[in-house]
N, C-alpha and C positions, 0 to 999 in steps of 0.2 A: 505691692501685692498683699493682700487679705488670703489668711488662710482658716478655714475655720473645719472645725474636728468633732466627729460628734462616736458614741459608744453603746450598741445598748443593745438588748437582749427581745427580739421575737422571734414569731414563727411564719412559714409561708403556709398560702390557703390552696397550695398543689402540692400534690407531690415529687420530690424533689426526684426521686429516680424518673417518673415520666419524664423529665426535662433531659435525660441521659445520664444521670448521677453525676456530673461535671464535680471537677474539683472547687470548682466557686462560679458565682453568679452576679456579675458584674449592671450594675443598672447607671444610669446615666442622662444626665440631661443637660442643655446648654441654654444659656442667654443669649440675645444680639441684639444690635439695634435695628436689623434690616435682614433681607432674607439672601442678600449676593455677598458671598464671601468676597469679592471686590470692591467694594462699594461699603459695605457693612465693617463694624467690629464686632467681638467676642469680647464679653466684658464678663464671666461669670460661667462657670464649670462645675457641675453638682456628680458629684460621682458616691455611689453605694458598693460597698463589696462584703458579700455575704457569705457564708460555709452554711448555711438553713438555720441556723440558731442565731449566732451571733453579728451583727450587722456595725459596719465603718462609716459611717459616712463623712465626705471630705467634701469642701466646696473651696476655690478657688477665685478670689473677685479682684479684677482687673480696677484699684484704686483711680488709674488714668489711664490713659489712651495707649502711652506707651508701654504699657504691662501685659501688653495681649499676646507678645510671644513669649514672658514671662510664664502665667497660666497656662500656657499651651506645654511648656517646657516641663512646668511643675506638673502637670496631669499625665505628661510622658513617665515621666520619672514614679510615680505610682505605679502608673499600667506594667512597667517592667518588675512589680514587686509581686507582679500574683502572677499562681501558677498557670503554665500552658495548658490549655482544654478550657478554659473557664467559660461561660458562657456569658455574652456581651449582651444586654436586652435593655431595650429602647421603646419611646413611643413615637411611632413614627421617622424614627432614626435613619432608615430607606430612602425615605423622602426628604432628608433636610437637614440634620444632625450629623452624618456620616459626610455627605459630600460636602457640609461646607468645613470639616474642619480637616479632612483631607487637603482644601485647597488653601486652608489654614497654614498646616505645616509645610506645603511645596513652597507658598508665599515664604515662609522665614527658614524656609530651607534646614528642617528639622524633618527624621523620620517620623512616617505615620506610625502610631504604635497598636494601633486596632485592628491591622491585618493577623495576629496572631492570634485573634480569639475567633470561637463560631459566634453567632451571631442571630438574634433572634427580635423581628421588630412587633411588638404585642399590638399595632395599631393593624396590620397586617393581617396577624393571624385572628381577630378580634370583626375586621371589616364582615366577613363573610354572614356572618351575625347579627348584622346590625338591625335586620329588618324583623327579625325571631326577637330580639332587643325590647325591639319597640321605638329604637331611636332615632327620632330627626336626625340629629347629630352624632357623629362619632372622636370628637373630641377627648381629649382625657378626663376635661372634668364633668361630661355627660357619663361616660366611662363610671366612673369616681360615682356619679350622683348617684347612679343604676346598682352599683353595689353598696351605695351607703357606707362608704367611704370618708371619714372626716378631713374637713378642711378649715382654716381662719381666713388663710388669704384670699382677695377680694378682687385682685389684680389678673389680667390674663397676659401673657408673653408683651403682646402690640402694647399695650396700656404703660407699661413698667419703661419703654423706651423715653418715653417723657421723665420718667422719675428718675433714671439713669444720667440724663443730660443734665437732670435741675441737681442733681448728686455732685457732678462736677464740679459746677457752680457756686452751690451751697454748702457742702460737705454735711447735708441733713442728714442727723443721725437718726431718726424717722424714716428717712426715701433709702438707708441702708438696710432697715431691718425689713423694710414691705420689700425688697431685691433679695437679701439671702432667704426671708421666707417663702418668696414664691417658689424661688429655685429648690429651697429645699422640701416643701409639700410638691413638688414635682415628683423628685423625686422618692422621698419617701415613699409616696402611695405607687412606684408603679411595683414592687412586690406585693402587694394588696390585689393590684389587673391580673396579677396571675391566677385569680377565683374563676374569671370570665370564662379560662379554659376546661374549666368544668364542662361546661356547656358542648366545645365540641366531645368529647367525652362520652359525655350524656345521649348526644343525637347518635353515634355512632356504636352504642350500647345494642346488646340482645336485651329485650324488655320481655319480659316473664307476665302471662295473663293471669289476671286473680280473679276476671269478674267477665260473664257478660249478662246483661239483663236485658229483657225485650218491657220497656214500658211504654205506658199511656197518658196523654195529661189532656187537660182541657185549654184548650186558646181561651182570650179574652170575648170573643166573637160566642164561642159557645161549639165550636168543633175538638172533636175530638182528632188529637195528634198521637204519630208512633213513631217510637226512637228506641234505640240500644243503647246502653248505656255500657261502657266499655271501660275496665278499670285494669291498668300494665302499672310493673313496677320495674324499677330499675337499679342497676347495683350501683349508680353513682349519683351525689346529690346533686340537685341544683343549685345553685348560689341563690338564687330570688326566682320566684314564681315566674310563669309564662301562659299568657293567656291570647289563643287566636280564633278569627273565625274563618271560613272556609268559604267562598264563593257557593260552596255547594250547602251551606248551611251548615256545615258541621262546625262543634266548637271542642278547643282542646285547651287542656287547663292542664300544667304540669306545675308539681309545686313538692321540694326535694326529692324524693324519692319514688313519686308516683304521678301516674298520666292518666287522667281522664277524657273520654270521647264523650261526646252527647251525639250521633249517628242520627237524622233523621229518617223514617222510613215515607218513602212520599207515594201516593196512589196516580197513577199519571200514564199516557200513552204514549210513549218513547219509540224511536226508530234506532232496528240493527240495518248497518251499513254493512254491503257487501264490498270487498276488496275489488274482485275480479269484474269490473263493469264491463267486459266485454263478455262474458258470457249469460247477462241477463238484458231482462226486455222491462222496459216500466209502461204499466198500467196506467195511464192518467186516470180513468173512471175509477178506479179502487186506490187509488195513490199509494201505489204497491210495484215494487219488482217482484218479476217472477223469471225462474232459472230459462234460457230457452228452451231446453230441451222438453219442456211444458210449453215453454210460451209459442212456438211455431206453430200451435195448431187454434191461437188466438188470431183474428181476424187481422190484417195488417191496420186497417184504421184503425184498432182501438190498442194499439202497440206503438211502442217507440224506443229506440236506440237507450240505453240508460247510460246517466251518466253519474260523477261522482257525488251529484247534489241530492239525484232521485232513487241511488237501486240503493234500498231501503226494504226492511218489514215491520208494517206497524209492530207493536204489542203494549196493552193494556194490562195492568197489575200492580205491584207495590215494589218500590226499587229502594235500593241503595247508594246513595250517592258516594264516591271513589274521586280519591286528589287526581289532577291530569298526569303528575309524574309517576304515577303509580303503572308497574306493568307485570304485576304478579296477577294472576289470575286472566288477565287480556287472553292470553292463550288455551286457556282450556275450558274458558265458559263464555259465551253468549255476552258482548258487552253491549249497551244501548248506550242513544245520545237522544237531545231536544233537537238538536240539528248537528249536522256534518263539524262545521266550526266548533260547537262548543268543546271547549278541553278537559271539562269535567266529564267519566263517564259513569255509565247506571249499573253495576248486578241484579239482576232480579232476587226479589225475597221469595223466599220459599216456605216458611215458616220457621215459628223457633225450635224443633227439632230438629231440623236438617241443617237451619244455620249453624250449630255445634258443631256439626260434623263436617263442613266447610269452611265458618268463618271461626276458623284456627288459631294459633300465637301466632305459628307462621305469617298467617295473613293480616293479623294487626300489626305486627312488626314491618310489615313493607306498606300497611295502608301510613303509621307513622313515621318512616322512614321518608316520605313521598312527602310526607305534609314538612318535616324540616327540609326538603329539598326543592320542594316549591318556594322557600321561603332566602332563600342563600340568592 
């Protein structure tokens, strides 16, 4: 068995008490040839152990085949050297890492030693985000890429199983250092993923409004367009900028500390939906519901039963377009659609004096709230 030791002095890009101010922060990662702890071996054990300043890192490499309960024995014998509380964090460790070295140690009949810490998998808590990201992928080293996170190694887990077998064979001392560097830029950077949790942070923040402006631009066509321009700030950074656009045409640009909207105002004639279809009549000739107790004294032929597609009232005017998750405001005002199905709905604009007086912090905070919840 290969043991290799490493020393050395940074910082985390979280705050260490959000994490529960644990007495230490244990990160980790594993090699294999294969993904069935039956079937497979463990050939390579990367373990970090941190107090927020000062960082251990230990790697354990399975020279041959029969040194796998070896590494397993020696990475026990660590885990029993730090204190109780620590916190265990992994990438994707849930899924793959945890259960195959559990059946690891049942195999060589050695106790698991990882039921004594909490436990925290950053691919997990990281997924929900992915699509806010921007990422295909949610891999570590998409992960990595997205924070700008440095790497040398060139190798992914699958690729290194070949380099592993030709290791045996050839005892290349080249196929040893692409094997401890992957494991160890594994784990190196997964204290660096701990930035990503900014972000939820960030979406579940009160954001403070600095700005609202009513402006005008000109299209390429030569029409004149109207949009708010909406500027919030928030008390936590982001780690890298985030840029989305909105079905409904809206686009949001957050980038550290601040959030910008671009709000279109569109001119257009929208339908409010009634709930209660059974107490109106739809008009085909005016393609309009009307309440009954009007409509009774409309001729039966030019009436009809309404239902959830047709009891509707036009209106004509300037809207606001609103994410579908949103449901502040639904209740106290007047909302419109293009049709029943659509999930985006309309406010009416009223002008920009009244807008002040309605479109609120309150109200940007849950129109933003809606757009990262649409997006999770």
């Amino acid at each position: 068995m290969l043991t290799i030791t490493d020393r050395y002095a940074a910082s985390l890009p979280y705050p260490y008490q959000k994490l529960g101010s644990p007495p230490g922060l244990l990160f980790f990662d594993i090699e294999t040839t294969g993904f069935s702890a039956r079937t497979s071996q463990l050939y390579l054990i990367g373990s970090l152990f941190t107090d927020g300043t000062v960082f251990h890192l230990q790697q354990w490499f399975a020279q041959e085949p029969s040194e796998e309960k070896e590494i397993l024995a020696a990475f026990r014998e660590d885990l029993l050297t730090r204190p109780d509380g620590c916190l265990l964090l992994h990438f994707n460790g849930n899924g793959f890492d945890l259960p195959y070295l559990q059946k690891k140690y049942e195999y060589f009949s050695l106790p698991f030693p990882l039921d004594r810490f909490q436990s925290m998998d950053l691919y997990r808590s990281l997924f929900p985000y992915k699509a806010v990201l921007g990422l295909v992928s949610l891999r570590q080293k998409a992960v990595e890429n997205y924070l700008r996170l440095t790497r040398t190694d060139s190798f992914d887990g699958g690729q290194l199983i070949a380099v592993y077998e030709d290791y045996l064979h050839t005892r290349s001392e080249q196929g040893l250092k692409a094997l401890l560097l992957h494991n160890s830029e594994d784990v190196r950077n997964l204290p660096g993923l701990l930035a990503a949790l900014n972000l939820s942070d960030y979406m579940e923040s009160r954001y403070s409004l600095a700005g609202q402006k009513y402006h005008t631009l000109t299209a390429l066509d030569g029409a004149k367009k109207a949009e708010l321009l909406i500027t919030l700030f928030c008390p936590i950074s982001l780690p890298r900028p985030i840029s989305l656009r909105l079905d409904c045409g809206t686009y949001l640009t957050a980038a550290k500390n601040r959030i910008s909207l671009a709000v279109p105002l569109c001119e257009q004639t929208l339908k409010h939906y009634f709930s209660n279809t059974k107490d109106y009549f739809y008009l085909p000739a005016e393609d309009r519901a009307i309440h009954k107790s009007v409509g009774i004294y409309v001729d039966k032929e030019h009436r009809q039963r309404a239902t959830k597609d047709n009891c509707y009232a036009k209106k004509s005017g300037v809207f606001l377009p609103c994410p579908a998750a949103m449901t502040y405001e639904k209740e106290s005002a007047a909302v419109f659609h293009r049709d029943r199905k659509e999930k985006t709905f309309y406010l009416e604009w009223i002008g920009e004096e009244e807008a002040e007086q309605t479109l609120t912090e309150e109200f940007w905070n849950h129109y933003v709230q809606a757009i990262w919840k649409s997006r999770r």
